[in-house]
LUMSEZA-312424 format. One record per residue (C-alpha): x, y, z; residue in one letter; residue number from 1. Coordinates in steps of 0.2 Angstrom, whole numbers, m for minus. Layout:
% LUMSEZA-312424
PT; xx; yy; zz; residu; num
PT; X; Y; Z; A; NUM
...
//
This chain:
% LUMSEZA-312424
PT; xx; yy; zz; residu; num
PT; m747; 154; m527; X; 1
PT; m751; 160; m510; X; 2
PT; m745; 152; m493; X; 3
PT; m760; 148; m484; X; 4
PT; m760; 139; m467; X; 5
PT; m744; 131; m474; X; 6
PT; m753; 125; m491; X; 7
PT; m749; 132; m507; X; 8
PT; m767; 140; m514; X; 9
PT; m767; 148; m532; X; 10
PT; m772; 165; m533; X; 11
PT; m786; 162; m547; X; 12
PT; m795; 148; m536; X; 13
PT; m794; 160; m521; X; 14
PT; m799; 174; m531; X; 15
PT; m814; 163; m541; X; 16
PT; m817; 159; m522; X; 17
PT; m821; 176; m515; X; 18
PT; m830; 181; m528; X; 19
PT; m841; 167; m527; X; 20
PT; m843; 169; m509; X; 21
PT; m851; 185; m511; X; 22
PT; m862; 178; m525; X; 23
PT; m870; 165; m513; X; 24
PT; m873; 178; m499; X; 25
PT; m882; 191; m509; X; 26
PT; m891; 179; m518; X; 27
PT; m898; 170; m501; X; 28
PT; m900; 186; m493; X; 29
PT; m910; 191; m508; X; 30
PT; m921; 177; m504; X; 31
PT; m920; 180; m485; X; 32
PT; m928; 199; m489; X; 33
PT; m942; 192; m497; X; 34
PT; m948; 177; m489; X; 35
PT; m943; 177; m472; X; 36
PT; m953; 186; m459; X; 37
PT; m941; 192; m446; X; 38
PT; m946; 201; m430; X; 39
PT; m932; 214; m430; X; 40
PT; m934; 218; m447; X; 41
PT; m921; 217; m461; X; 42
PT; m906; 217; m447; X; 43
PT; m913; 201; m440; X; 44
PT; m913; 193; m456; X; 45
PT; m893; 190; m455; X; 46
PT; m892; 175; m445; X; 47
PT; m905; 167; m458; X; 48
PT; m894; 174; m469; X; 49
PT; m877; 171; m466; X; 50
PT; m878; 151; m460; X; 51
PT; m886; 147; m475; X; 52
PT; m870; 155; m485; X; 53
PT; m856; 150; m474; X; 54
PT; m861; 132; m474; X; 55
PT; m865; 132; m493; X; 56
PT; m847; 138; m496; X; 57
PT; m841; 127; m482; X; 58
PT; m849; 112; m493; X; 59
PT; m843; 119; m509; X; 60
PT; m826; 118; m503; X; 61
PT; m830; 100; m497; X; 62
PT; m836; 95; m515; X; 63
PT; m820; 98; m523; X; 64
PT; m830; 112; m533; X; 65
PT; m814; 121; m533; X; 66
PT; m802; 104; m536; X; 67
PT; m793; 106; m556; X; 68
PT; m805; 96; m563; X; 69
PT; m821; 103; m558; X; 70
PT; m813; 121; m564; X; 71
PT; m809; 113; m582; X; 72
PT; m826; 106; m585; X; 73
PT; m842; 112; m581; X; 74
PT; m852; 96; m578; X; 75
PT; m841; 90; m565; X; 76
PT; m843; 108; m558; X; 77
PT; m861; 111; m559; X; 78
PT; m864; 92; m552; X; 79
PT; m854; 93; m536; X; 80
PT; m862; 112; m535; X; 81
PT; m879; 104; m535; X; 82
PT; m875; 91; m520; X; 83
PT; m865; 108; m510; X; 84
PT; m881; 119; m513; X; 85
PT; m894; 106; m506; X; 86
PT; m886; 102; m492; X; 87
PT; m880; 118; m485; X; 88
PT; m896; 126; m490; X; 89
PT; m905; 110; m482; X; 90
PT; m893; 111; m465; X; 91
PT; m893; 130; m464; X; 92
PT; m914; 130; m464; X; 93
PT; m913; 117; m451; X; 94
PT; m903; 128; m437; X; 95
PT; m910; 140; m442; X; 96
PT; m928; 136; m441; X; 97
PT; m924; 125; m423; X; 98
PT; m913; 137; m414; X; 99
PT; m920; 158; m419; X; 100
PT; m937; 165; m418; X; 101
PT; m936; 167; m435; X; 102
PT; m953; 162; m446; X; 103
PT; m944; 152; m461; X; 104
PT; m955; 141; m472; X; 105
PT; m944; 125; m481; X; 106
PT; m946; 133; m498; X; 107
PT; m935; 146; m490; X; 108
PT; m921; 130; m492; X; 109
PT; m927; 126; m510; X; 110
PT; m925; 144; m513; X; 111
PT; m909; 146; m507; X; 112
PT; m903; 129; m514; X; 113
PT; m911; 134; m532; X; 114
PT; m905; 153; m534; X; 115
PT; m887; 148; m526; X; 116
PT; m884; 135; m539; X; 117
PT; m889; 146; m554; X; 118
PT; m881; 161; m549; X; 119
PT; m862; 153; m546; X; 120
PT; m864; 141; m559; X; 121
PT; m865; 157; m572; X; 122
PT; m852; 166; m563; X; 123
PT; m841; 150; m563; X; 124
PT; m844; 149; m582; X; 125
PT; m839; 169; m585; X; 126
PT; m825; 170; m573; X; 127
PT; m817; 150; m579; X; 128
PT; m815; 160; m596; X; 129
PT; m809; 177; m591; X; 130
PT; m796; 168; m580; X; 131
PT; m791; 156; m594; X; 132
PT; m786; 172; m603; X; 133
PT; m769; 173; m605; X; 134
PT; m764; 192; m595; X; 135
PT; m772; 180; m581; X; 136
PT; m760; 169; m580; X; 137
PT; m744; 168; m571; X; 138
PT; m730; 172; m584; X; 139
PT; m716; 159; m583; X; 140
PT; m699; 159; m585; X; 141
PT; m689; 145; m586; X; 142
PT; m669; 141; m582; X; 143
PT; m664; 125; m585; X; 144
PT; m661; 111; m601; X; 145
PT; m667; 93; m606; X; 146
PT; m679; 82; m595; X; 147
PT; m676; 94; m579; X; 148
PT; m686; 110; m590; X; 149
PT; m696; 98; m598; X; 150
PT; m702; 91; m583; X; 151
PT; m706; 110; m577; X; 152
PT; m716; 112; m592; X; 153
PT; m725; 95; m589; X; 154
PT; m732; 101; m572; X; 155
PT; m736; 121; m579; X; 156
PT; m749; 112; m593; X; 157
PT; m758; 100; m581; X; 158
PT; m774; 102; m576; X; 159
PT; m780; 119; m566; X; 160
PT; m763; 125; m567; X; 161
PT; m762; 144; m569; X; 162
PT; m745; 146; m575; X; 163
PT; m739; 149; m592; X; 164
PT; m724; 146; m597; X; 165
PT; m715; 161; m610; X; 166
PT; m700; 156; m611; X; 167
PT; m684; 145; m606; X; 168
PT; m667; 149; m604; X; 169
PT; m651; 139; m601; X; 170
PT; m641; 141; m588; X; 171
PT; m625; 143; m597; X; 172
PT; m635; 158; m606; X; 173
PT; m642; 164; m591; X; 174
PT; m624; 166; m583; X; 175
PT; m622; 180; m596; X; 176
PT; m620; 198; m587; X; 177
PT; m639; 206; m589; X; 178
PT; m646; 194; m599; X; 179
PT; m658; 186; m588; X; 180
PT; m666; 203; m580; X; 181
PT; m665; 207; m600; X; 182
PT; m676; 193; m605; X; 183
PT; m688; 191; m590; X; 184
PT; m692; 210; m592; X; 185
PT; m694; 205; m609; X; 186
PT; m707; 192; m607; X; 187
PT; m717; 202; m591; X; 188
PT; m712; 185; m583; X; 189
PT; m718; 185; m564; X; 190
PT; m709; 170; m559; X; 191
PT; m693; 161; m562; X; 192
PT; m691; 144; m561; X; 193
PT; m673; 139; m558; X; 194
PT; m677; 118; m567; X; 195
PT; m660; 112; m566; X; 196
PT; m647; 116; m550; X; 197
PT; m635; 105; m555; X; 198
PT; m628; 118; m568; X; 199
PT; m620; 134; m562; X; 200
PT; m631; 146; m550; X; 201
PT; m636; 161; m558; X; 202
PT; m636; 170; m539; X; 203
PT; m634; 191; m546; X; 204
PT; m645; 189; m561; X; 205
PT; m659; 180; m551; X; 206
PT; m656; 192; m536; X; 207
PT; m658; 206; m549; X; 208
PT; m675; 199; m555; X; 209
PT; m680; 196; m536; X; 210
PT; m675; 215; m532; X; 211
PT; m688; 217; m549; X; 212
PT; m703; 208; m539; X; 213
PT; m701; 191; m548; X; 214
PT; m703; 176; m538; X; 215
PT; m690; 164; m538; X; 216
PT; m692; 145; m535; X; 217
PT; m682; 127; m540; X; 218
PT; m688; 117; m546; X; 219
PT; m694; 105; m530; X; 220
PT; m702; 119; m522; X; 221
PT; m711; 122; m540; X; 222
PT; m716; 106; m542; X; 223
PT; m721; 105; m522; X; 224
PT; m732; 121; m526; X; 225
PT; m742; 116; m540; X; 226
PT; m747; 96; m540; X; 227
PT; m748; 95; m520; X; 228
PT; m734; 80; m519; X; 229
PT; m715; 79; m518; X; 230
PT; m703; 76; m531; X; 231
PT; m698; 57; m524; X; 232
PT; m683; 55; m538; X; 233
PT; m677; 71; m534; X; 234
PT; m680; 73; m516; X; 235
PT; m664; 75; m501; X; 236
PT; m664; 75; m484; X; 237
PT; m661; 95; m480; X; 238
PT; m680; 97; m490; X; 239
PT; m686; 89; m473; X; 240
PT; m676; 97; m461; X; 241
PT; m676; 116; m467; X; 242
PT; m695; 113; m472; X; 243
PT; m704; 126; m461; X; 244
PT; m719; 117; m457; X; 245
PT; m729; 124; m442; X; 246
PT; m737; 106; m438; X; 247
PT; m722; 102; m426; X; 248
PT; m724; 115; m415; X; 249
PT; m731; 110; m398; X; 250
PT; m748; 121; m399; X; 251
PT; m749; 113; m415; X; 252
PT; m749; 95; m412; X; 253
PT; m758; 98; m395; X; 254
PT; m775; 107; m406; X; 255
PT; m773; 89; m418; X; 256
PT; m774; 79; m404; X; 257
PT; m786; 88; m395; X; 258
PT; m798; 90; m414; X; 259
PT; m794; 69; m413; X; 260
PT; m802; 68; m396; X; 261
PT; m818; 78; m398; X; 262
PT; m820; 74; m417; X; 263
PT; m820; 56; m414; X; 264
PT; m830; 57; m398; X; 265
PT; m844; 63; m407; X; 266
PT; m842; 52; m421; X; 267
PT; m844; 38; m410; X; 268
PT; m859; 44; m403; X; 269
PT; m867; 51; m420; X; 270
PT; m862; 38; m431; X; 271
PT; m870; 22; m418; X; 272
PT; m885; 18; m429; X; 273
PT; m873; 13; m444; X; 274
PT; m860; 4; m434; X; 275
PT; m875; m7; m426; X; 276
PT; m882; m9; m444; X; 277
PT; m866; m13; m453; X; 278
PT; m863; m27; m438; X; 279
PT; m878; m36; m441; X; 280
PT; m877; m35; m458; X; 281
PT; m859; m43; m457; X; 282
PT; m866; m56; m448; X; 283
PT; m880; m60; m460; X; 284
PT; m869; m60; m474; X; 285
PT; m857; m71; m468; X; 286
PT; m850; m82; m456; X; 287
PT; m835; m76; m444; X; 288
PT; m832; m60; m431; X; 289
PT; m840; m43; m436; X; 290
PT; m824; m35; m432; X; 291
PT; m805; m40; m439; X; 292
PT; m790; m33; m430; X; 293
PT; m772; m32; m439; X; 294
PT; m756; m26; m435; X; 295
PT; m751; m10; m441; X; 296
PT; m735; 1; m442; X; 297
PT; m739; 17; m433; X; 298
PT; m731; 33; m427; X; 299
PT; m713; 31; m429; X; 300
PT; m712; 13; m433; X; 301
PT; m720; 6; m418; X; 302
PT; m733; m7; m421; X; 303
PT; m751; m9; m415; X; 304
PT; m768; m16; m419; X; 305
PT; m780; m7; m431; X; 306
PT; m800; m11; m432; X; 307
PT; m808; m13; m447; X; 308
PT; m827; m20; m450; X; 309
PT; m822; m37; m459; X; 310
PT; m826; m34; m478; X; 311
PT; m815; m52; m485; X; 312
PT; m822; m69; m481; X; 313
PT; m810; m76; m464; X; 314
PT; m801; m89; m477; X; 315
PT; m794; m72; m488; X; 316
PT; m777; m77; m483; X; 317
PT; m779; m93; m478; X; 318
PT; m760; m97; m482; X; 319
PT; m753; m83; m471; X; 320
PT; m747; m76; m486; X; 321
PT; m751; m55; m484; X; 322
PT; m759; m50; m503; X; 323
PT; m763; m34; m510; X; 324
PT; m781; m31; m512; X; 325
PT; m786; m31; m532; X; 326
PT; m799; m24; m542; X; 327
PT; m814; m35; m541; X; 328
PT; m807; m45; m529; X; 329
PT; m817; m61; m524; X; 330
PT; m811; m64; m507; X; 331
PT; m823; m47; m504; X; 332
PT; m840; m52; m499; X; 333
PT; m856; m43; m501; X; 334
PT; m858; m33; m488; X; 335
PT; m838; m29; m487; X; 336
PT; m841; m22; m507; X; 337
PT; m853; m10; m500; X; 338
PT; m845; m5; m483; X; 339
PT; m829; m2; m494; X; 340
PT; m834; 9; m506; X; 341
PT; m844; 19; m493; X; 342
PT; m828; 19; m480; X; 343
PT; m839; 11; m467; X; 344
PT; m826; m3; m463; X; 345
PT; m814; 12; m457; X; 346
PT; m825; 19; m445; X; 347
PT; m820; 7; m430; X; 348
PT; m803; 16; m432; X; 349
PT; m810; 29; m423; X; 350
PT; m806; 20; m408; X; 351
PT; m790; 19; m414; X; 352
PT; m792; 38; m415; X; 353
PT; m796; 39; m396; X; 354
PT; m782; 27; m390; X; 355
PT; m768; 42; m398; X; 356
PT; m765; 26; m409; X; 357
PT; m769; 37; m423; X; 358
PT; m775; 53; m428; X; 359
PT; m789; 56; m438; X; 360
PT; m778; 63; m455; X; 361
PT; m762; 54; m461; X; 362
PT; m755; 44; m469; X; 363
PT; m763; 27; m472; X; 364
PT; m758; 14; m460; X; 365
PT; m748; 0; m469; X; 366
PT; m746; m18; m464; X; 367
PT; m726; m22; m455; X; 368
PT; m723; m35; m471; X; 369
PT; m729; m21; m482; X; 370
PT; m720; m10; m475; X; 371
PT; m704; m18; m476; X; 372
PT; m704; m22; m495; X; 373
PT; m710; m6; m498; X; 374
PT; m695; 4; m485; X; 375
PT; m681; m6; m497; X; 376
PT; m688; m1; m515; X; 377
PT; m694; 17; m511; X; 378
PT; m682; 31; m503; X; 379
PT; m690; 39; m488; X; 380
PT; m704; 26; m487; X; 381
PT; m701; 26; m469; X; 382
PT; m702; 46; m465; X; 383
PT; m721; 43; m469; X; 384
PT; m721; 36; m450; X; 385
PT; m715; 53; m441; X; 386
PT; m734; 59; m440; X; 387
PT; m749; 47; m433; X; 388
PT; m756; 37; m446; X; 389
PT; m774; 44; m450; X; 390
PT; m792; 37; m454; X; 391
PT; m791; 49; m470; X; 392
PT; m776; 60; m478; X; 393
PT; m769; 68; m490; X; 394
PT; m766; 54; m499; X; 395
PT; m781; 46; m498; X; 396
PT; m793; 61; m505; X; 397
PT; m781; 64; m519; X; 398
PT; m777; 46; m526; X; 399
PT; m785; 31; m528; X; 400
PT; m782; 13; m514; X; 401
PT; m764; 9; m517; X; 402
PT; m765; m9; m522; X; 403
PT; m746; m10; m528; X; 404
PT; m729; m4; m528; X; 405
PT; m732; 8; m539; X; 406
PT; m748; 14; m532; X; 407
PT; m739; 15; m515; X; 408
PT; m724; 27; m525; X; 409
PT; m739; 37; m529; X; 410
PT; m746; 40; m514; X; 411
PT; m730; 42; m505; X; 412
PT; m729; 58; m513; X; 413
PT; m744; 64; m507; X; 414
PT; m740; 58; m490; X; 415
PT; m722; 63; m487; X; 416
PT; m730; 83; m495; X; 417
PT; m740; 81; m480; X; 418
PT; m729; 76; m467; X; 419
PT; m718; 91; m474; X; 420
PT; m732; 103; m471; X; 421
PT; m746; 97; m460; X; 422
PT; m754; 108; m447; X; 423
PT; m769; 109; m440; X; 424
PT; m780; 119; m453; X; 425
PT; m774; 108; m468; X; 426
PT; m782; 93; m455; X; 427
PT; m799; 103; m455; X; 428
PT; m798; 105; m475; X; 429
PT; m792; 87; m478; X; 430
PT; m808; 85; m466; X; 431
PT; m820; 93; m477; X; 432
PT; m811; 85; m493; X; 433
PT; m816; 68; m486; X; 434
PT; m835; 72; m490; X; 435
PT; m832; 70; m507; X; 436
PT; m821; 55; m508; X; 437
PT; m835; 47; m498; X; 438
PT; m847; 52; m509; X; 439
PT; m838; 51; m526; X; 440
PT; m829; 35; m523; X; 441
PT; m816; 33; m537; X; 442
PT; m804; 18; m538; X; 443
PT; m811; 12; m520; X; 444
PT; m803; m5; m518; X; 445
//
């Protein structure tokens, strides 16, 4: 794993992404030599050139292209790929064709878009199996007994993960003079992962294999690293306080907040068209206002009203009785099905967003009666609240619409790992992330 902008990023994704990288430029600039006329020659094909092939990868990124389960199976691979290439090959052709004094024809996007999408699609297929090989994955070593090293385990087999685990070792055992440095030699293991910290501390044999080059992590931090959430069962108090999360310094939250404003400006003004056709539709779907404001819990704890395009007929909780939203659920209309699963009754949030009411990644704002049964049955339900609420978030892109307790356990993981490490360029890569949950739907509710 590699610390990147405060996010935990494998070393074989960032590797596959590099190489890839360099695949889609030579492979448009390939196609730049011979179709575009430039007036300065081959120099001034870089611009055509290099948009193209930023925004591609940009989009690939988007796509979840490099997410676990598009690097386990090729057709969810190959079809997110497709979407990436046409659009980043269709955008990239656009500025470029507006704002230089370069001749480029629109095959030159079908080109780009075509030769792009073969050209990574066999890389991807090569390099999935070379990395799967086992001197490419990261050699694990395990310290710890029972569910605590079987929980380790657990989380080194799941998809995407990188990490093989050679070999597990007791505390008791690893407390031995010279026997762990002996064994983790042994196995070539380049990290250890310390499962169970209730037994004795190892502390010379682990600083031994740390003064080796091994990494050394417990188990939370492990388990942090690879899946993305915390461990909730296991979690404490210090894990937020010693945290280092660059997010809470002031330059930090002041670039989120200033990303809210202009993001969200522009939204507003880009996005007009649909917010005035989703209005009418509303209206000629059913009767009652276009619009439906809530309470909401927001930044620590204090309440306010959210906006929301109505998607439930006006009788949906006609007893005052607050209901989860189901699958299927037939208080939903029509038009609220559609504007649902597209995330269109979100987008009047973003005046939320311009208030400072929210921000435009967090955590998802819950309703105060929610919020209270929710703080007395799951531990540190409330720390969710020390960062703005948010129109997407980690959470969101990376589980399905909590509709109960136990979806909301879920997703509290995800958004207490945020709230540990947020900072402004996991925001712009939740950002991009969002695309794909836009356009790949799942478990939309």
């Amino acid at each position: 794993m590699i610390q990147l902008f405060g996010h935990s990023v494998r070393r074989s994704v960032l590797f596959l992404g590099l190489i890839e990288a360099v695949m889609v430029y030579m492979a448009i600039f390939l196609i730049a030599t011979l179709v575009v006329q430039s007036p300065g020659g081959p120099a001034g094909l870089t611009p055509a050139a290099t948009l193209p092939a930023l925004l591609i990868v940009a989009f690939m990124i988007a796509m979840g292209v490099y997410e676990p389960e598009a690097r386990a199976d090729l057709p969810t691979m190959t079809e997110r790929l497709s979407v990436a290439c046409a659009v980043g090959a269709i955008v990239g052709f656009g500025i470029v064709y507006m704002f230089t004094d370069i001749w480029v024809s629109p095959l030159y996007a079908v080109a780009c878009a075509s030769l792009t999408y073969v050209t990574v699609a066999m890389a991807r297929f090569i390099s999935t199996r070379v990395l799967r090989a086992e001197p490419f994955q990261r050699r694990l070593l395990i310290i710890g007994e029972g569910q605590s090293a079987s929980d380790a385990i657990s989380i080194s087999t799941r998809t995407g993960c990188d990490a093989h685990v050679t070999g597990v070792m007791s505390a008791a055992e690893a407390m031995q003079p010279g026997r762990l440095l002996k064994r983790a030699r042994a196995l070539d293991v380049a990290e250890i992962v310390v499962a169970d910290r209730k037994a004795g501390l190892p502390f010379v044999a682990l600083l031994d294999c740390k003064m080796e080059g091994m990494r050394i992590f417990d188990s939370l931090d492990f388990g942090e690293n690879e899946t993305g959430m915390v461990d909730l069962e296991n979690l404490y108090p210090a894990r937020f306080i010693f945290s280092q999360t660059a997010g809470y310094s002031r330059w930090s939250m002041s670039a989120k907040r200033v990303l809210d404003i202009a993001v969200s400006g522009v939204s507003l003004l880009l996005l007009s068209p649909i917010l005035a056709a989703a209005a009418i539709a509303i209206k000629l779907d059913s009767r009652g206002p276009v619009f439906y404001s809530q309470i909401r819990v927001g930044f620590m704890g204090a309440p306010y009203n959210i906006y929301k395009f109505r998607s439930m007929r006006t009788d949906a909780e006609a007893n005052g009785v607050a209901v989860w939203a189901g699958e299927d659920d037939p208080r939903i209309t029509k038009v609220g099905k559609f504007l649902r699963a597209t995330r269109i009754d979100e987008l009047p949030q973003i005046w939320n967003i311009l208030k400072g009411e929210m921000s435009l990644v967090g955590p998802r704002p819950e309703r105060p009666v929610f919020v209270d049964q929710l703080a007395e049955s799951l531990p540190y339900y409330n720390e969710r609240h020390r960062v703005k609420p948010g129109l997407t978030g980690w959470a969101q892109i990376n589980y399905r619409y909590g509709a109960s307790e136990e979806d909301s356990r879920m997703k509290l993981r995800y958004d207490l790992y945020y709230a540990k490490n947020f900072n402004i360029f996991l925001d712009i890569f939740i950002l991009m992330k969002t695309i794909r949950v836009v356009l790949w739907p799942d478990g939309v509710r």
